[in-house]
C-alpha positions as CSV (number, residue, x, y, z in Angstrom):
1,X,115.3,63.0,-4.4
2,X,113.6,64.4,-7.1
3,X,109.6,64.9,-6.6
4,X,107.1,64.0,-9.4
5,X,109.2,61.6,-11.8
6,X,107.7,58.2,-10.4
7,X,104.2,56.7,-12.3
8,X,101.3,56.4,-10.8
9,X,101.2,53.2,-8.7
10,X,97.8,51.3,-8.8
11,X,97.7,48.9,-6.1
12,X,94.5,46.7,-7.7
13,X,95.7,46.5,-11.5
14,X,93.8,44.0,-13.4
15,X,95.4,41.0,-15.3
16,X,93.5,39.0,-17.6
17,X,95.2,36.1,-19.2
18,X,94.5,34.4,-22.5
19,X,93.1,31.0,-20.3
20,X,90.4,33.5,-19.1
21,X,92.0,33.5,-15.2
22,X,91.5,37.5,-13.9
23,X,92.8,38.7,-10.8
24,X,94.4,41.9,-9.3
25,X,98.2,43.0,-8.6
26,X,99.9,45.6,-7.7
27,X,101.3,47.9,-10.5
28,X,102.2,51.2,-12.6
29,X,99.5,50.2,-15.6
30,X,95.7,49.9,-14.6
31,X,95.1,46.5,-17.3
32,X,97.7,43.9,-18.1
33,X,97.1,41.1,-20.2
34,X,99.1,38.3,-20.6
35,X,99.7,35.1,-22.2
36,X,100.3,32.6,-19.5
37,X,99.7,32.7,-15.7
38,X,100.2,30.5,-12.7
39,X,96.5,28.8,-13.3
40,X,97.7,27.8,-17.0
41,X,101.8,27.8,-16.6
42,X,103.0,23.4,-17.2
43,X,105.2,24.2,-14.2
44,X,102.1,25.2,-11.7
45,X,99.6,23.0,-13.5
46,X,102.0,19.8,-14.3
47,X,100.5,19.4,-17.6
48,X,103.1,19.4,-20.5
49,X,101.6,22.4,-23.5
50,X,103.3,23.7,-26.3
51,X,102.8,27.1,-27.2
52,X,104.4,27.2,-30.5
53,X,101.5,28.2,-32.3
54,X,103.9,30.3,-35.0
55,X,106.3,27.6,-36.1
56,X,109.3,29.6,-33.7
57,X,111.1,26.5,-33.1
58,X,111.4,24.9,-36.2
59,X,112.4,27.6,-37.8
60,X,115.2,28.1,-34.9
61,X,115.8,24.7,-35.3
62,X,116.4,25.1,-39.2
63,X,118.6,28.2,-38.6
64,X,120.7,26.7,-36.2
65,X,121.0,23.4,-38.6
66,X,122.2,25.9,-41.2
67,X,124.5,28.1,-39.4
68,X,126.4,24.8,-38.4
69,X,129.9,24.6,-39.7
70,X,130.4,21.6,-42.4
71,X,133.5,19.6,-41.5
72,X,135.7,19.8,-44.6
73,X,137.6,16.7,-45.5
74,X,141.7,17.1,-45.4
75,X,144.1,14.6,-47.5
């Protein structure tokens, strides 16, 4: 194997999530933040949130009504 390739590993990184929730996990950067954690996540908390503050789905949803083939009428 070759010697001196691999990062740094920190074993008390600190992740700080939008909510406000900190805590400490093992990793190759020394701050993470993040949008969503287990203490703010709908699957962990059980409370339904939308987080499409940009307007991403409807405009998916208008591109994909777009893209959709029209049926053409045959005699």
């Amino acid at each position: 194997m070759k010697t001196d390739i691999h990062p740094k590993y920190n074993t008390d990184a600190k992740v700080t999530c939008s909510c406000g929730n900190k805590f400490s996990v093992g990793s190759t950067q020394k701050e993470i933040n993040v949008e969503i954690c287990s203490a703010c996540h709908p699957f962990f908390t059980g409370n339904e949130k939308v987080i499409d503050a940009a307007g991403r789905v409807e405009r998916f949803k208008a591109r994909k009504a777009a893209a959709k083939p029209k049926l053409s009428k045959k005699a």
